[in-house]
C-alpha positions in Angstrom: 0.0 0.0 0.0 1.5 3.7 -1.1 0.3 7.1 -0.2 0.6 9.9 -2.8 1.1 13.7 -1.3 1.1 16.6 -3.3 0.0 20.6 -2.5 -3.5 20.8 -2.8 -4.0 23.3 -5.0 -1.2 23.3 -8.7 -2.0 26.2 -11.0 0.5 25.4 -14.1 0.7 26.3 -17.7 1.1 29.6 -19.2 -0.6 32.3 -17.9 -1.2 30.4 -14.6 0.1 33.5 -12.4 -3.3 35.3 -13.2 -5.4 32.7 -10.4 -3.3 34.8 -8.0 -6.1 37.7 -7.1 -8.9 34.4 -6.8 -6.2 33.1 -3.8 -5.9 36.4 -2.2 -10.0 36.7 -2.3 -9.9 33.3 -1.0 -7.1 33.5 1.8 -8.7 37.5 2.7 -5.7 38.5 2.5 -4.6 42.0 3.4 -1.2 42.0 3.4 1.6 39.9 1.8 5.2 39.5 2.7 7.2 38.2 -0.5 10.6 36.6 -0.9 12.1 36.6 -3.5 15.8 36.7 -5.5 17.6 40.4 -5.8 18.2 39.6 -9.1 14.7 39.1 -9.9 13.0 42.4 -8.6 16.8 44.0 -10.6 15.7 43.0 -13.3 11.9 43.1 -12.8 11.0 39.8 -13.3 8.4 40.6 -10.8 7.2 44.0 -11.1 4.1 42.1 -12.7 3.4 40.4 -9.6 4.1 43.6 -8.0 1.1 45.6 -10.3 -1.2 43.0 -9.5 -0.9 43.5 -5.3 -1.3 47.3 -5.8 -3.7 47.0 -8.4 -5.8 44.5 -5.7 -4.7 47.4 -2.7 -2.5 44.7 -0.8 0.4 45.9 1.5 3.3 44.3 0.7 6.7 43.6 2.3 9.4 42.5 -0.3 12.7 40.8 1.0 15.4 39.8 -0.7 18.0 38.3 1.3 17.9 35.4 -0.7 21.5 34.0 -1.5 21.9 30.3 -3.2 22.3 27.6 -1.1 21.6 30.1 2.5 23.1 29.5 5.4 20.9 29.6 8.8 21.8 33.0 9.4 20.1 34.0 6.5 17.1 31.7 7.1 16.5 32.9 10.8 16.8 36.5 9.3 14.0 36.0 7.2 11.7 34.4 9.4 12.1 37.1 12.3 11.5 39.7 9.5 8.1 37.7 8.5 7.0 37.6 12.8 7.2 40.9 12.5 5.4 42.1 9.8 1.6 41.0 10.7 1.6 39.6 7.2 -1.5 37.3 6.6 0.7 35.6 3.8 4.0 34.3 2.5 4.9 34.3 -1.2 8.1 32.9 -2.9 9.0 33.5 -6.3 12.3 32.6 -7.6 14.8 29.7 -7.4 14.8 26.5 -4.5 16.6 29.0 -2.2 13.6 31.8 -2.8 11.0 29.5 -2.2 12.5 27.3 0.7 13.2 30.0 2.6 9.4 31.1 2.1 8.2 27.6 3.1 10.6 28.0 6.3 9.7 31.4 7.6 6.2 30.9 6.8 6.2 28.3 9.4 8.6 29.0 12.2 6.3 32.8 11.8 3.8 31.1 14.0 6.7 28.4 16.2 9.0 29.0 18.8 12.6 28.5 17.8 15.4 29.0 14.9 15.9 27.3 11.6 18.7 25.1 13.7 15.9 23.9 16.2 14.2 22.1 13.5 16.9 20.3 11.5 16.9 16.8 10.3 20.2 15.9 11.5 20.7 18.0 14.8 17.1 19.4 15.5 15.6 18.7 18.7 12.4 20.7 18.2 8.8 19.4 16.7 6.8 21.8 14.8 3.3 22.2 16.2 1.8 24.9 14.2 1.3 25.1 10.4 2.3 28.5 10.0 1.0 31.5 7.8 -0.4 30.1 4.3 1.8 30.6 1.5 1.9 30.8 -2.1 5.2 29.1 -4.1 5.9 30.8 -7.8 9.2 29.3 -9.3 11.4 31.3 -11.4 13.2 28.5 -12.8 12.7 24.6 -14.0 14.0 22.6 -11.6 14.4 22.5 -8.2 10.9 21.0 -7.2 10.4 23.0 -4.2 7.4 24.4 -5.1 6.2 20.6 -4.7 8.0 19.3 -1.7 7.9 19.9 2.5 11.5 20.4 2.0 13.8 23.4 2.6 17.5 23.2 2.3 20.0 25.5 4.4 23.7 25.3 4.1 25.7 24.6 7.2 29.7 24.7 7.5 31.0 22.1 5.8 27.6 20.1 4.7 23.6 20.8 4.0 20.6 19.8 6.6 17.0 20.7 6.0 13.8 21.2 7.7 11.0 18.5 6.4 7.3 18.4 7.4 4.0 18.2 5.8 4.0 22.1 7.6 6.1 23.3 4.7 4.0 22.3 1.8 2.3 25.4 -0.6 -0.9 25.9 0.3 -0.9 27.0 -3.4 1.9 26.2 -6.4 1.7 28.3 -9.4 4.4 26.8 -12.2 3.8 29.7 -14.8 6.6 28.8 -17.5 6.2 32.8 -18.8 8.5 33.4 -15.5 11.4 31.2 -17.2 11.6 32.9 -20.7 14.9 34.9 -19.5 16.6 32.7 -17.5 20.5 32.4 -18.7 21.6 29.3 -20.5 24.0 28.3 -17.4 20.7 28.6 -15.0 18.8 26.6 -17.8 21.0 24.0 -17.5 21.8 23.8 -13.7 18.2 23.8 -13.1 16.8 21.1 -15.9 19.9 18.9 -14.5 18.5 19.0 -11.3 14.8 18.2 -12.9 16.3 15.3 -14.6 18.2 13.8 -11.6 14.9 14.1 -9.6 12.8 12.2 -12.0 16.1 9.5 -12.7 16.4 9.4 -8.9 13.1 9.3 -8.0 12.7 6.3 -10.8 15.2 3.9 -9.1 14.6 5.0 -5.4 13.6 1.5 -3.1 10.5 3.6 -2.2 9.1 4.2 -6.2 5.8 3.3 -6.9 3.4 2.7 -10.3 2.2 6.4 -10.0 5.4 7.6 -9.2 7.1 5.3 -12.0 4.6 7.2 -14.4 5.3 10.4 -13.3 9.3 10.3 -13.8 9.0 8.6 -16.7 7.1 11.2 -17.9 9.4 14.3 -16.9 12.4 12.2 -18.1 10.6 12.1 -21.8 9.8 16.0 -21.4 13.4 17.5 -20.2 15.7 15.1 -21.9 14.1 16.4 -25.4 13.9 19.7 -24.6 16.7 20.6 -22.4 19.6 21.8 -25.1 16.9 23.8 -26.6 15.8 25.8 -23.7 19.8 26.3 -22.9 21.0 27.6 -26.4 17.6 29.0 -27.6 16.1 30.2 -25.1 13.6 31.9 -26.4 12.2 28.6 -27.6 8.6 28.9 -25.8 7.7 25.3 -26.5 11.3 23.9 -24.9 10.5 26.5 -22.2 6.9 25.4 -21.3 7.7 21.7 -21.4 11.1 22.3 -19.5 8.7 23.8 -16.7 5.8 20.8 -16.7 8.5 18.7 -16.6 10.6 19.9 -13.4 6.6 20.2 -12.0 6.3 16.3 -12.6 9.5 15.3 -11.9 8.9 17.2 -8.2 5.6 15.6 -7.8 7.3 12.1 -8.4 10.8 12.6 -6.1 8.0 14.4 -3.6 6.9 10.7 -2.7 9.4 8.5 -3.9 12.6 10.5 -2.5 16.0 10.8 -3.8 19.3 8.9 -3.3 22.8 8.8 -4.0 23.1 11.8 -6.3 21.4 14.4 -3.6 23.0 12.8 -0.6 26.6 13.1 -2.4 26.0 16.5 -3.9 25.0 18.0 -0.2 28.7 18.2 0.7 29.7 20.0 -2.8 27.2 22.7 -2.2 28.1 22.7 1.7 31.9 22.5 1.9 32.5 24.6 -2.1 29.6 26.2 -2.2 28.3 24.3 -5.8 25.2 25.5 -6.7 22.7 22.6 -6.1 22.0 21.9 -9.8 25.7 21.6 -10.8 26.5 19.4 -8.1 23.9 16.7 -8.9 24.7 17.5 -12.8 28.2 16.3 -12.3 28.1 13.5 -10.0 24.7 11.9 -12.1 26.8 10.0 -14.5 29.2 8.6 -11.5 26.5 7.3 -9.1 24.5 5.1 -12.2 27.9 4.1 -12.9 28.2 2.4 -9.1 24.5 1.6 -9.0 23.4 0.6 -12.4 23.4 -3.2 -11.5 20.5 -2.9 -9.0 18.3 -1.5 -11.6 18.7 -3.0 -14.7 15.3 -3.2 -15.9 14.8 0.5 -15.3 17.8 1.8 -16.7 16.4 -0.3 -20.0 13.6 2.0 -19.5 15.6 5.1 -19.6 17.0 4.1 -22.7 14.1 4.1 -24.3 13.9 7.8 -23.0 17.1 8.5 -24.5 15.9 7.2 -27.7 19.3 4.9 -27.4 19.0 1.5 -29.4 18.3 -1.7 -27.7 17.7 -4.9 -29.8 20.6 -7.3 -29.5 22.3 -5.9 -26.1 22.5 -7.1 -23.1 21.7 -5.2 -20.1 24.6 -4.1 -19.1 25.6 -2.7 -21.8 22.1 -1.3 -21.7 22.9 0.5 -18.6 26.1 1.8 -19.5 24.9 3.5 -22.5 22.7 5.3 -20.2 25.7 6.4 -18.4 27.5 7.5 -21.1 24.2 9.5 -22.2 23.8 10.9 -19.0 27.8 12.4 -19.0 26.8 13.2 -22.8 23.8 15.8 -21.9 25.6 17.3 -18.7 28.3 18.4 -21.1 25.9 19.1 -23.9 24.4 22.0 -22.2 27.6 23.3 -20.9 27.9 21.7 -17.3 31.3 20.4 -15.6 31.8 16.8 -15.8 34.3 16.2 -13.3 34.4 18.1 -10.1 38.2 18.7 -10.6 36.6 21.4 -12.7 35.6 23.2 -9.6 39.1 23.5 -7.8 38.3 20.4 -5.9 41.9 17.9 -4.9 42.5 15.0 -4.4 43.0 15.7 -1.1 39.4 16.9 -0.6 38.3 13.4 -1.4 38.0 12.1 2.5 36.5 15.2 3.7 33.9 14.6 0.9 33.2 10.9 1.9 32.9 11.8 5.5 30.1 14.9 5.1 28.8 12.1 2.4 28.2 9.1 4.6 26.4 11.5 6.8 23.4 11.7 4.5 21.8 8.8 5.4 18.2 10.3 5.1 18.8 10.1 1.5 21.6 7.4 1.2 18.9 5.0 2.4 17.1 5.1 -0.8 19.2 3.9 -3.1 18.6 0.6 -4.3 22.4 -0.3 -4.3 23.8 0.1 -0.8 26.6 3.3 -0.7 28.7 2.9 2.3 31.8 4.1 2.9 33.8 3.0 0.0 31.4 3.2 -2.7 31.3 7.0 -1.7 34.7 7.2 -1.6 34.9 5.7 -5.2 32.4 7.4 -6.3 33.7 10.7 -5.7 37.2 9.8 -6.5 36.0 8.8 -10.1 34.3 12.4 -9.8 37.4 14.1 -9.7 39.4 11.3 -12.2 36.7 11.9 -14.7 36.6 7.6 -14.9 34.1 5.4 -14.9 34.5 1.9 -13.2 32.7 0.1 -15.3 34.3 1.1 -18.8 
């Protein structure tokens, strides 16, 4: 028996940001606070959103503290600025970091605490209240987080998050109009991290039929479109299907989880500062590489994604043709492919595998087991640039 969670309410498809005034009826709201990216209200990515508030007489509170990958300082910041504004609503718009740290303050508004008290890892605290309602708007096809009870903050040397059903959008709007001007390296960072979700959430010990059909489905829809929405951008049709695929691909690693790619690429973000997208871009190819044996039928399944041919191979050579794809597209769209690319040594390696091993919350989920010194050889082929099993 499975269980299927999702926000309740998904407005998606272009033009999707106009059932925003029906929400605010809805919610009678007065005033909103809103989070979002500097470089979004720079560039006025948002000023529409902005009209439509004043045009509805709604106070509003605009921060943007946002930084990639934020730190708990930046979190806690945030939510004291939201208990103090007598805001009846939170609203994110932007990338993962935007909209987690919306789902975080929106929540700890109405509990006791910091962002620390509530960690996975090292959290001792239990949420008890659900928090002001809030409304999630992503900027950029990838990250999910419009769809999940998840928000990531980075911590010294490693990542933690806060995860409860608290933290879930009251209301998800996945308007692909909002992704027209995103730069070709954010296009790519972003659908890499789509992909890896819907791969990910396709071989994780905890995938279902509906789940199966859903990352299937978001695989088909960014692998096709992907290199179009990074080189032509303006591509409206790579655009919109690039967006309903991250959307998919969230609703699918929502309930089935991710593994070994998230769980490794923690520490990249955490100890080098990697944004999230680029680390699981470049360690995608290595971890099928290890784990490919364990899920041999699906990775034949992802082949048939990749349009690669079939009749006459065996498995494994099924499987590593999917590997070799996977390497293919991160550096067809202008990604790194080995983390020596990023200043990372050798001699980084241990540090890696020990904030790696940590992430056990994800680790679990892999359906070939990563202890120790598969991390360690996973990360070392990382920075070699080799794959095991060529």
């Amino acid at each position: 028996m499975s269980q299927f969670i999702s926000p309740k309410n998904i407005y998606h498809g272009k033009g999707s940001l106009s059932n925003l005034e029906g929400i605010l009826t809805d919610l009678q709201v007065q005033k909103v606070f809103l989070v979002t990216d500097p470089m979004l209200k720079e560039l006025g990515v948002i000023d529409p959103l902005l009209e439509q508030l004043s045009n509805l007489n709604k106070k509003v509170e605009v921060v943007t503290d946002v930084v990639p990958e934020p730190p708990l300082e930046v979190g806690n910041k945030v939510v004291e600025k939201v208990r103090k504004s007598q805001a009846d609503l939170v609203i994110g718009v932007g990338g993962g970091s935007a909209l987690d740290l919306a789902k975080a303050a929106a929540v700890l508004a109405k509990n006791d605490g910091a962002i620390e008290d509530y960690l996975n890892l090292s959290g001792e605290k239990k949420l008890t209240n659900k928090g002001l309602p809030k409304v999630l708007i992503p900027t950029t096809a990838g990250t999910g987080a419009e769809i999940t009870d998840i928000a990531v903050f980075s911590l010294e040397d490693t990542k933690d998050v806060i995860t409860h059903e608290f933290l879930l959008a009251d209301y998800a709007i996945v308007d692909p109009v909002l992704t027209y001007t995103l730069p070709p390296k954010v296009t790519a960072a972003s659908g890499a991290d789509a992909l890896t979700h819907a791969i990910e959430a396709y071989t994780s010990i905890n995938a279902t039929p509906l789940t199966d059909t859903l990352a299937l489905d978001a695989m088909n829809r960014i692998i096709n479109h992907i290199r179009t929405a990074v080189w032509n951008g303006k591509d409206k049709e790579a655009r919109e299907q690039m967006s309903l695929g991250s959307l998919i691909a969230g609703m699918s690693f929502y309930n089935a989880g991710v593994a070994g790619v998230h769980g490794l690429a923690y520490p990249l973000g955490g100890l080098f500062k990697i944004p999230h997208g680029e680390s699981n871009a470049v360690l995608l190819p290595y971890v099928y590489d290890y784990i490919w044996p364990s899920c041999l039928k699906k990775m034949t399944n992802i082949a048939n994604v990749f349009n690669l041919p079939t009749d006459g191979k065996n498995e494994r050579d099924i499987a590593l043709d999917v590997v070799q794809s996977l390497q293919k597209l991160v550096k067809d769209v202008g990604l790194p492919t080995t983390i020596s690319e990023y200043n990372i040594t050798a001699a980084d390696i241990d540090r890696l595998t020990e904030n790696g091993i940590k992430q056990t919350r994800l680790l679990k989920r892999s359906p070939k087991p990563l202890d120790r010194e598969a991390v360690k050889e996973i990360y070392t082929n990382a920075y070699e640039g080799k794959r095991t099993n060529f």
